[in-house]
C-alpha positions in Angstrom: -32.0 33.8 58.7 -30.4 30.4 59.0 -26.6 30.7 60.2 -25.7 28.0 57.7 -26.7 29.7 55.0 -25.9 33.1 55.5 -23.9 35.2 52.8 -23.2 38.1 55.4 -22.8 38.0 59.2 -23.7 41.7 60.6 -22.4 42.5 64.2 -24.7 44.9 66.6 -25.5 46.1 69.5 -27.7 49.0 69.0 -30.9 47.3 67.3 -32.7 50.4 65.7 -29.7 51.7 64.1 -29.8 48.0 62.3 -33.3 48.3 61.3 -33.0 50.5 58.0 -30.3 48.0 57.1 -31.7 45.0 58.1 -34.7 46.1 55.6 -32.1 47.0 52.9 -30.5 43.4 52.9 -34.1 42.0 52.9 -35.6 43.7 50.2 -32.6 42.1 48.0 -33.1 38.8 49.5 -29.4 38.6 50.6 -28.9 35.6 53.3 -27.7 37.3 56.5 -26.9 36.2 60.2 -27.8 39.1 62.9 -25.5 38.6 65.8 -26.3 41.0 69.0 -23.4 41.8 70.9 -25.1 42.6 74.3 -25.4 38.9 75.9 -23.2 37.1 73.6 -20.7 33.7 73.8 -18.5 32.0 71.1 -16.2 29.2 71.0 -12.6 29.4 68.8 -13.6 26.6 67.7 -17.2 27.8 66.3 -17.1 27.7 62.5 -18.0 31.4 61.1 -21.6 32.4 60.7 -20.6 33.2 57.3 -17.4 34.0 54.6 -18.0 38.2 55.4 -18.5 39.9 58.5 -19.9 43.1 58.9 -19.5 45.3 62.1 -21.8 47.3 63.4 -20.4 47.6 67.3 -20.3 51.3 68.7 -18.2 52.5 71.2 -21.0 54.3 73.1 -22.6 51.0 73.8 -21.2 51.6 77.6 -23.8 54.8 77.7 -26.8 52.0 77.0 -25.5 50.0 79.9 -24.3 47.5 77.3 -20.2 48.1 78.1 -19.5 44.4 77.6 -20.5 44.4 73.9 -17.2 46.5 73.3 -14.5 44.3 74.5 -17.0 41.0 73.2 -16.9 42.4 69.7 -13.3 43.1 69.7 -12.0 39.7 70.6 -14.6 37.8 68.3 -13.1 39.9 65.4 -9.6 39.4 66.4 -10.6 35.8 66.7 -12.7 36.1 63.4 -9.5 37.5 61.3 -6.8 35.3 63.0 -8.8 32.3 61.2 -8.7 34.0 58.2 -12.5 35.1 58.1 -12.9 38.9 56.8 -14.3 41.5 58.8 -15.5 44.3 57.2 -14.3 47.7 59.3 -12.8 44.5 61.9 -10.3 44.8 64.7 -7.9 47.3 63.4 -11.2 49.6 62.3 -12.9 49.2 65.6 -9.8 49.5 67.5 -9.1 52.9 66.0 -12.7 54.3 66.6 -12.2 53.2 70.4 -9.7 55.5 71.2 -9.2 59.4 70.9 -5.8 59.2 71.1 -5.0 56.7 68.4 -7.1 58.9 65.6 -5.4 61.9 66.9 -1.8 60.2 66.7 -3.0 58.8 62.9 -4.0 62.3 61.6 -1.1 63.8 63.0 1.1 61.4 61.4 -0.7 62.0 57.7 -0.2 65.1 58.0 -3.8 65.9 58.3 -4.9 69.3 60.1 -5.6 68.2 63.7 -6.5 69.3 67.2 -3.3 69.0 69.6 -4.8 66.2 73.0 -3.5 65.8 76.1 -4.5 62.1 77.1 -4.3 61.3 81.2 -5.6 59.0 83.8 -4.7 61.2 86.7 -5.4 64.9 87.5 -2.0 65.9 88.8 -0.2 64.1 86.4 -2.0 66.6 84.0 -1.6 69.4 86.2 1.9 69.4 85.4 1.3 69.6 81.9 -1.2 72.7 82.3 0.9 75.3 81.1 0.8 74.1 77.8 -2.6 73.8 77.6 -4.8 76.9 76.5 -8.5 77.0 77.6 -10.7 76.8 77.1 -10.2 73.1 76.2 -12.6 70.1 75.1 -12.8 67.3 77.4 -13.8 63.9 76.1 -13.0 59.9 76.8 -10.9 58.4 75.7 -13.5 56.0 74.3 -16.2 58.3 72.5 -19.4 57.6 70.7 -22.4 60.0 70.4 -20.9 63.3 72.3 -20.9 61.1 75.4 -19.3 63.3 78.4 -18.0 65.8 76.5 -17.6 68.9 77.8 -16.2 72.6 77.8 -14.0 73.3 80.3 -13.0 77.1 80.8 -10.0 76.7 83.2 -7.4 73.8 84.9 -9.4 74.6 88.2 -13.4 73.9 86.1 -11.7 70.6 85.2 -10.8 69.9 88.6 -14.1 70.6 90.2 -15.8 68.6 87.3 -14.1 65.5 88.0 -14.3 66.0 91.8 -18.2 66.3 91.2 -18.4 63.6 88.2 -16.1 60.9 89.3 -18.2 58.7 86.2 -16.6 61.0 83.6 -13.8 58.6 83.9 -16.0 55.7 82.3 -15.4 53.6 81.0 -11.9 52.8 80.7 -10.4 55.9 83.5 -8.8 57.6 80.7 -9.5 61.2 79.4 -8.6 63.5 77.5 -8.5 67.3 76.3 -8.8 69.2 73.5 -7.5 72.0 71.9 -10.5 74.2 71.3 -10.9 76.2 68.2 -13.9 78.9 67.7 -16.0 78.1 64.5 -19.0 79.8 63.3 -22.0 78.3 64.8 -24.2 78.4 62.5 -21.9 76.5 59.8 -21.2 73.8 62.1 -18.8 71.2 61.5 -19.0 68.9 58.7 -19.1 65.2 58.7 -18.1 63.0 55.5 -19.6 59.9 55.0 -17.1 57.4 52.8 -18.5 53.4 51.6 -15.3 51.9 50.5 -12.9 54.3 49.0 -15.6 57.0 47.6 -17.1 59.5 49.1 -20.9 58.9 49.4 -21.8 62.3 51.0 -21.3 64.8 52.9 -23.4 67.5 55.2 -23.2 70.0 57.3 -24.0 69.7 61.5 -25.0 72.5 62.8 -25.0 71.2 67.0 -26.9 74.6 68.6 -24.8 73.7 71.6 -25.1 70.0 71.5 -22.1 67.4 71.4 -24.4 64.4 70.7 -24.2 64.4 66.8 -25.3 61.0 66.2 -26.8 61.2 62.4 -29.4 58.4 62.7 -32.8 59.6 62.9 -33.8 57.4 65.9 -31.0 59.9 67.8 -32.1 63.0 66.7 -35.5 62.7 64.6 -36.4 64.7 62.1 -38.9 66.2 63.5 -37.0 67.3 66.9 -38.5 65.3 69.4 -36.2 63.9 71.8 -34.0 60.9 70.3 -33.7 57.4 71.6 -29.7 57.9 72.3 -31.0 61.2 74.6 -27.5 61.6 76.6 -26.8 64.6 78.2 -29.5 66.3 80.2 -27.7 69.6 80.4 -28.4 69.5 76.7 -32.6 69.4 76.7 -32.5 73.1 76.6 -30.8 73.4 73.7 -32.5 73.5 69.8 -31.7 70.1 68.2 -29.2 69.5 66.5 -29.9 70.4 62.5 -28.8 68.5 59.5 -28.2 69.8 55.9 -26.7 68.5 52.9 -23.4 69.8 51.7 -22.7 69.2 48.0 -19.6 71.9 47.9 -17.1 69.8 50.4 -13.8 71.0 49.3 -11.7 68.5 47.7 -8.5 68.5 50.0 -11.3 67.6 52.4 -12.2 64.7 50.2 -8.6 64.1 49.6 -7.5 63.3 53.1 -10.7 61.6 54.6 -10.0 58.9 51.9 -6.6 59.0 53.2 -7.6 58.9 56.8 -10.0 55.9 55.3 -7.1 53.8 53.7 -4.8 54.1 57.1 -7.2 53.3 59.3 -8.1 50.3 57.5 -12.0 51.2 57.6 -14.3 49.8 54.8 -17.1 52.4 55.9 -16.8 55.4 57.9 -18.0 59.0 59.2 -14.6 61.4 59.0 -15.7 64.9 60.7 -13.8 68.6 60.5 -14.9 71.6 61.7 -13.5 75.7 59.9 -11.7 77.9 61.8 -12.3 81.4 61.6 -9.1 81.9 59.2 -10.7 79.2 56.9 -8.7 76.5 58.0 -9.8 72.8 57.7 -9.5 70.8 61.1 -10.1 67.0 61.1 -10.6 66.0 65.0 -13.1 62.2 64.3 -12.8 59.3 63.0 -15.8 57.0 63.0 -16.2 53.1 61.8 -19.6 53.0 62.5 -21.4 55.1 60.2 -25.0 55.4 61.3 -26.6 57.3 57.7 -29.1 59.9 57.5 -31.6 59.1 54.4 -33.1 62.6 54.1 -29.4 63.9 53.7 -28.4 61.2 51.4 -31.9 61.4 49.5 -31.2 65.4 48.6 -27.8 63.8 46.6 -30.9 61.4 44.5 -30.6 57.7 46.7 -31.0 55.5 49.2 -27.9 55.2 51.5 -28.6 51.8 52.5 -29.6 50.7 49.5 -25.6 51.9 48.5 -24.2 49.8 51.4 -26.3 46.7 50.3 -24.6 47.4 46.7 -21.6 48.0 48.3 -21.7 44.6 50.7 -22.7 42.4 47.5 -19.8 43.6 45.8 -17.6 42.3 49.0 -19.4 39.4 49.7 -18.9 38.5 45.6 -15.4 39.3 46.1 -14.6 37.3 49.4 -16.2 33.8 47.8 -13.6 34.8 44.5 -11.1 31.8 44.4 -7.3 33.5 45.3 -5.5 32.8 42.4 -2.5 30.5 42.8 1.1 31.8 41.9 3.1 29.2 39.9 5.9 27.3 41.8 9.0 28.4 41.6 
């Protein structure tokens, strides 16, 4: 589509996730400009591709070999919203997904039911925090995306051999960190919400069979099984794939705070995620801006989750061209 003309600007990196969405904003012959983030330049002077932006960026890009998109898509939307151009799930959105720590310091301060983290970027600066920490314990990045490098650890001396043995665990940025762990039933898995604007558009139920990689989209973990295109951790080619049902009962203090996590961290679309404990409890522990949809989930609800984006995007794009009303002088 011509630049010059285009109603909607979508940001990406990951090209298949964009496909089902790319077809959506065809089909209702909506003007868009497709900018890849992998091998990308820009110029503060460039005039926007169009009045709405739309990003797409992940932060597991770095496990594709694309770790430049990240940083790339963060300063064009910081540069982007500075101008005054809106950014659908922009800077502050992206930011938030990029690190760990920030989600888990924004629940906390909601008041939403979350995992206690210990964030380091040394072992024995951690080791003299290891009497507070019970294991076993998660470890993750700092900067997730797709289960990469995430990991059980059963002890403070496991952790220590791991990263003696898997100095890349501390990619991409050298910061980690760990989890509390809390024992759920495996066969309810966790549940992930999936939220376009401030409704909820549906939830389901993930049921990993020892996976982390949790990724939705088909083109990660098909329908049928096979092994996904996003295949990350080879320790996990044993294990069953990851199953995905829909969830029509999702309680509705769960609805209740993920459109409160939603509102705070300024994200237009998003993927919030809680797991049960075994005492019933609720425990949000992910926040995701880029929602990557799973139609067969969305399809047992009656529609066509892109085809609710593309309603949802014309309604912002209709909404950004709106004239701001002037206030009358003083």
């Amino acid at each position: 589509m011509a630049a010059d003309r285009a109603e909607l600007a979508v940001l990406f990196e990951h090209p298949e996730w964009q496909k089902p969405l790319f077809q959506a904003l065809e089909r209702r012959n909506l003007r868009y400009a497709a900018l890849d983030l992998k091998k990308a330049a820009f110029s503060d002077a460039d005039a926007p591709l169009a009045p709405l932006y739309f990003n797409q960026a992940s932060p597991s890009a770095y496990v594709r070999g694309n770790t430049r998109a990240v940083p790339y898509a963060l300063a064009y939307m910081r540069a982007l919203q500075i101008r005054g151009v809106r950014v659908l799930n922009g800077a502050d959105a992206f930011a938030l997904e990029l690190s760990k720590t920030a989600q888990a310091a924004l629940l906390r301060s909601l008041g939403v039911p979350t995992p206690r983290i210990w964030t380091f970027n040394d072992i024995e600066a951690v080791r003299a925090r290891a009497a507070e920490i019970a294991f076993p314990a998660l470890l993750k990045p700092e900067q997730g995306g797709s289960g990469a490098r995430m990991m059980l650890v059963e002890s403070f001396a496991h952790l220590e051999a791991l990263l003696a043995q898997r100095p890349e665990h501390w990619l991409p940025d050298n910061l980690l960190l760990l989890q509390e762990y809390f024992p759920t039933d495996p066969a309810r898995g966790i549940v992930r919400m999936e939220f376009l604007g401030s409704e909820l558009l549906y939830a389901m139920r993930v049921v990993s069979n020892g996976r982390f990689n949790l990724c939705p989209a088909p083109v990660c973990n098909p329908e049928d099984g096979e092994t996904g295109a996003c295949e990350i951790h080879t320790m996990e080619k044993t294990a069953p794939p990851a199953e995905f049902f829909p969830y029509k009962e999702v309680p509705a203090q769960a609805v209740a705070w993920g459109k409160r996590i939603m509102s705070a961290g300024k994200l237009d679309v998003g993927g919030i995620e809680y797991l049960e404990t075994a005492d019933g409890r609720l425990v949000f522990y992910d926040v995701n801006a880029n929602s990557n949809l799973r139609p067969s989930v969305a399809q047992a609800f009656g529609f066509d989750p892109f085809e609710r984006v593309v309603d949802y995007l014309v309604r912002e794009i209709r909404r950004t061209a709106r004239p701001v009303p002037r206030t009358a002088a003083l």
